[in-house]
N, C-alpha and C positions, 0 to 999 in steps of 0.2 A: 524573542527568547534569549536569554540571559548567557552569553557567552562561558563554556566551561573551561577548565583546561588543557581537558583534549583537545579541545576546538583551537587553542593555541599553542600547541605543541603537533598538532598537524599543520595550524600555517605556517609555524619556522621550521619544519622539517625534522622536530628534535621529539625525544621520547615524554611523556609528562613526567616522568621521573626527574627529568634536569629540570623542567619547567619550574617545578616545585623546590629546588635548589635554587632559580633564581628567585621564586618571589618570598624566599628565608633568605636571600641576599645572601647566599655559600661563598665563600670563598673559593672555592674547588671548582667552580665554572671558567672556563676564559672568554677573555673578552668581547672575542670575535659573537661568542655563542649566547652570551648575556645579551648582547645589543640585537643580535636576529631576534631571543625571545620577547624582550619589552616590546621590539617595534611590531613585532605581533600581537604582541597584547594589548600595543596603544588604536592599531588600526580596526581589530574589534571590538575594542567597550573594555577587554576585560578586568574587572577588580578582584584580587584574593578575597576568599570568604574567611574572615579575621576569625569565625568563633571554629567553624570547620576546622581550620586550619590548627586553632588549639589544641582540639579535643583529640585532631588525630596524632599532634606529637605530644600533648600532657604538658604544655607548658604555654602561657600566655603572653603574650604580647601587648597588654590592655591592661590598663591601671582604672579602676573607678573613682570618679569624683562626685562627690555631693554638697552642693553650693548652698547654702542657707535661705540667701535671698539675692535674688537674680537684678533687683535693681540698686544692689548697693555698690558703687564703683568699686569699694574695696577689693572684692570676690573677685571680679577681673582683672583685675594686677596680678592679684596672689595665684589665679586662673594662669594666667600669660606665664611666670614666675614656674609653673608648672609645667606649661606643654613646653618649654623650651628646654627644662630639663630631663624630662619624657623622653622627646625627641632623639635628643642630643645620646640616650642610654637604648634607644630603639625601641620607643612603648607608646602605644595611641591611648588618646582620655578617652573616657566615654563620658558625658556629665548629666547628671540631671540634679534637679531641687524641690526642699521639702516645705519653703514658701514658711519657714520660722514656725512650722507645725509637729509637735510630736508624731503626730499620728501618719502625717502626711510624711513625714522624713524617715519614718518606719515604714513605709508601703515604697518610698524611692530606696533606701538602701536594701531592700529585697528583691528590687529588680535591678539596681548593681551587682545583687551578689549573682543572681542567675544568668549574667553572662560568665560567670564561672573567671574575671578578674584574677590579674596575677597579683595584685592587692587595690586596698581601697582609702582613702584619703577624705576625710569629711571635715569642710570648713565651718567651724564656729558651728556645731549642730545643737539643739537641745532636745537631742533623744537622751532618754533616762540610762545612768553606768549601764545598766542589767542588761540594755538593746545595743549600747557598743562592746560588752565582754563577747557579751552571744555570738556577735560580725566577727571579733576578732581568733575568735573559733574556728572562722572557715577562712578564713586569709590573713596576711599581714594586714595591719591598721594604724594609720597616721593622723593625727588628731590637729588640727590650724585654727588657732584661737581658742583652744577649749582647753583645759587642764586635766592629766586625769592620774590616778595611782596604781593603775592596773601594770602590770610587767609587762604581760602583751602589746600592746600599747605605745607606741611611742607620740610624742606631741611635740606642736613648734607655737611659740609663741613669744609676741614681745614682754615686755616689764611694766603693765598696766599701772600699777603702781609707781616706779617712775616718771610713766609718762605724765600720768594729773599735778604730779610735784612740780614739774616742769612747768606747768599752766598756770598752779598756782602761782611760784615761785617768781615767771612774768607780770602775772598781775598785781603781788604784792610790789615788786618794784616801779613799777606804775604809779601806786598809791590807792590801789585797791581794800577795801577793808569789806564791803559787803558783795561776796563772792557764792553764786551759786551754783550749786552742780544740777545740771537734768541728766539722770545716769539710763544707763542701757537698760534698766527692768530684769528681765529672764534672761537676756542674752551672755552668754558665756562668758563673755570677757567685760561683764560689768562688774562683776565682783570687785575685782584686781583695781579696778578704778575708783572704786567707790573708797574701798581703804588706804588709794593714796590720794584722795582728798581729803578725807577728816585727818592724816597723819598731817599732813600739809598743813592745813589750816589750823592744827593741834600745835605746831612748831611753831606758826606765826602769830598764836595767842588767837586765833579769828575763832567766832561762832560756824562751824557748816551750818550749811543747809539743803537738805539732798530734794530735790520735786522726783517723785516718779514719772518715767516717761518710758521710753523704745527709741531704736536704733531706725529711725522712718523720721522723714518731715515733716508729715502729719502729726505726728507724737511732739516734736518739737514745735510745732504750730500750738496745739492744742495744750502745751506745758505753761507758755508763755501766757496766753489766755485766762488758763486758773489761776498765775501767779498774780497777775495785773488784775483779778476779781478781788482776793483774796489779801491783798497787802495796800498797807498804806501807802499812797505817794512817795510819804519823806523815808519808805520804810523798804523800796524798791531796791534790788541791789545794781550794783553798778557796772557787774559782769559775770558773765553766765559762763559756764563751760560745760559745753555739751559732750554727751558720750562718744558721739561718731560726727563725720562731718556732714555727712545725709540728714542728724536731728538737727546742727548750727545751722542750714541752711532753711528749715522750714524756722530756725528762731528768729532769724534774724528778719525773713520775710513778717514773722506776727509781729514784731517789736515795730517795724517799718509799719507796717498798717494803724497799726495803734497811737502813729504819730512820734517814734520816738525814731531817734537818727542813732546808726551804727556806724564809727564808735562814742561818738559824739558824745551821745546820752548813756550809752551803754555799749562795752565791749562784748565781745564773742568768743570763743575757742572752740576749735574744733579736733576733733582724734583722727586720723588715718592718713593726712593729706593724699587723697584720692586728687584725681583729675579733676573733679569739682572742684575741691582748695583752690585749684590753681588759675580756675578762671577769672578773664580780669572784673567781671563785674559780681564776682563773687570776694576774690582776694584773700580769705581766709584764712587767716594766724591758726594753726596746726598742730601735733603732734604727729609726726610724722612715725610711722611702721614702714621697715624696710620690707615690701610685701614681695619684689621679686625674689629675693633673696627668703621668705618666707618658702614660697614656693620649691625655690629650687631646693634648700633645707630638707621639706617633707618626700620631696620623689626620692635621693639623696638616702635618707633615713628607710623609706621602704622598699627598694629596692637590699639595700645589705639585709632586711628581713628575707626578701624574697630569696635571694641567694643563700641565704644561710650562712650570712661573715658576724652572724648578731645575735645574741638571744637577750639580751640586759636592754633594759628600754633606755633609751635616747629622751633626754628633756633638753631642747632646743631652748634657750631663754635671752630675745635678741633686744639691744637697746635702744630705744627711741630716741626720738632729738626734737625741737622745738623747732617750729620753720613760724616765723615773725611776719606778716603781713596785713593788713590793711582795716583788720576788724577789731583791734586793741589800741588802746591811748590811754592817759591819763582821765582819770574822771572829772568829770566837772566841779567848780570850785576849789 
């Protein structure tokens, strides 16, 4: 049976009313009598019921997160970036994901909001404005990689548009001339990308050329593919830059299959330098998102919602930078 707090507030001798002082961590406890309650409550199991605990003083201690897609490293940086500034303010995550599904990311932030959250944070989501005004109705709401104009609302994001200028901006120094983008599709922060690669390639006199694709390996597997059906030999470009570093790595894998060598034959780029960039037999030339700092930005921002230091939305807009490794070179010839 599940240890209560009577149950620990009769094995240290003390009334449950302290008990409950110490697990709000009161001030007003001394020391002596903090240390008997924990070690009572370490020697039977017990845990605070976090939502209990809410409802009886009307205030929460639990911030909601809603991760887009669980296997993109991204999300766990900007994830980490978060709890440690949670933490650090006295707020637990809860997190779940909506797996890059409207429908699906409507039925997770519903069971976000039913833990009754002292606000909510959704990375990079593509539920429709109409389903994030509605959330932000019942709590503060923090928006990470997604843009939005609602007042309620606040959002963090980097300069998408910087960042592809950046990429290009590499490869033209390179000696790059036939440059293309496989951009992120529906995802939130492909737009921003998409307009600072033909601003880019507009500057440098270059023809774009955008392959539709998604922010998955598979997608960048499968872009690569159509490309190399569909185009001539002599007519093949000489470097790709993909949306995220999750699609460079399924590119660079189909370009390797097909016989062609990375950078050799063809360079790569990639956006987020996640953990993946960095491995060595991955090595990854980058646009690097400062996602801790992404992180701590959004708790940061919704918390002065929560508290009420705020009513004007907050537009976070942070700068990227170009991190140079092992998947660009000059082209051949």
């Amino acid at each position: 049976m599940r240890p209560t707090m009577e149950d620990v507030a009769a094995r240290a001798g003390v009334s449950r009313a302290l008990v409950s002082l110490v697990m709000r961590n009161s001030p007003k406890v001394s020391e002596q009598r903090r240390t008997a309650v924990l070690k009572a409550a370490d020697e039977l199991g017990y845990q605070p019921h976090v939502m209990a605990r809410s409802l009886a003083s009307r205030t929460s201690t639990v911030l909601g997160v809603m991760v887009s897609d669980l296997r993109n490293a991204f999300f766990a940086d900007v994830v980490e970036g978060l709890d440690s500034a949670a933490q650090a303010a006295g707020f637990d995550l809860i997190l779940n994901t909506g797996s890059r599904s409207p429908a699906r990311e409507q039925a997770a932030l519903r069971s976000l909001l039913s833990f009754r959250p002292a606000g909510v944070i959704l990375l990079s989501p593509v539920l429709s404005a109409a389903a994030v005004e509605k959330a932000a109705e019942q709590c503060p709401l923090v928006l990470v990689s997604r843009t939005s104009r609602l007042s309620t609302v606040d959002t963090v994001n980097d300069d998408g548009t910087a960042g592809v200028a950046l990429a290009v901006d590499h490869l033209v120094e390179r000696g790059h001339r036939r440059i293309v983008h496989f951009d992120g599709g529906s995802a939130a922060s492909a737009a921003a990308r998409r307009r600072g690669y033909r601003a880019a390639m507009a500057r440098h006199g270059l023809e774009p050329r955008i392959v539709r694709s998604e922010h998955t390996d598979t997608a960048g597997e499968k872009a690569v593919r159509e490309l190399l059906s569909s185009v001539d030999s002599r007519e093949l470009p000489t470097a790709v830059i993909s949306g995220n570093d999750f699609n460079a790595v399924g590119v660079i894998s189909a370009f390797e299959e097909a016989g062609f060598r990375v950078p050799e034959d063809v360079s790569v780029v990639g956006y987020d330098n996640t953990s993946l960039a960095a491995l060595r037999h991955v090595w990854l030339t980058t646009v690097d998102q400062p996602r801790l700092e992404m992180g701590r930005l959004a708790v940061e921002a919704l918390l002065e919602r929560v508290r009420g230091e705020r009513d004007e939305p907050m537009r976070h807009l942070l700068h990227p930078s170009l991190v140079v490794r092992g998947t660009t070179a000059a082209p051949r010839g």
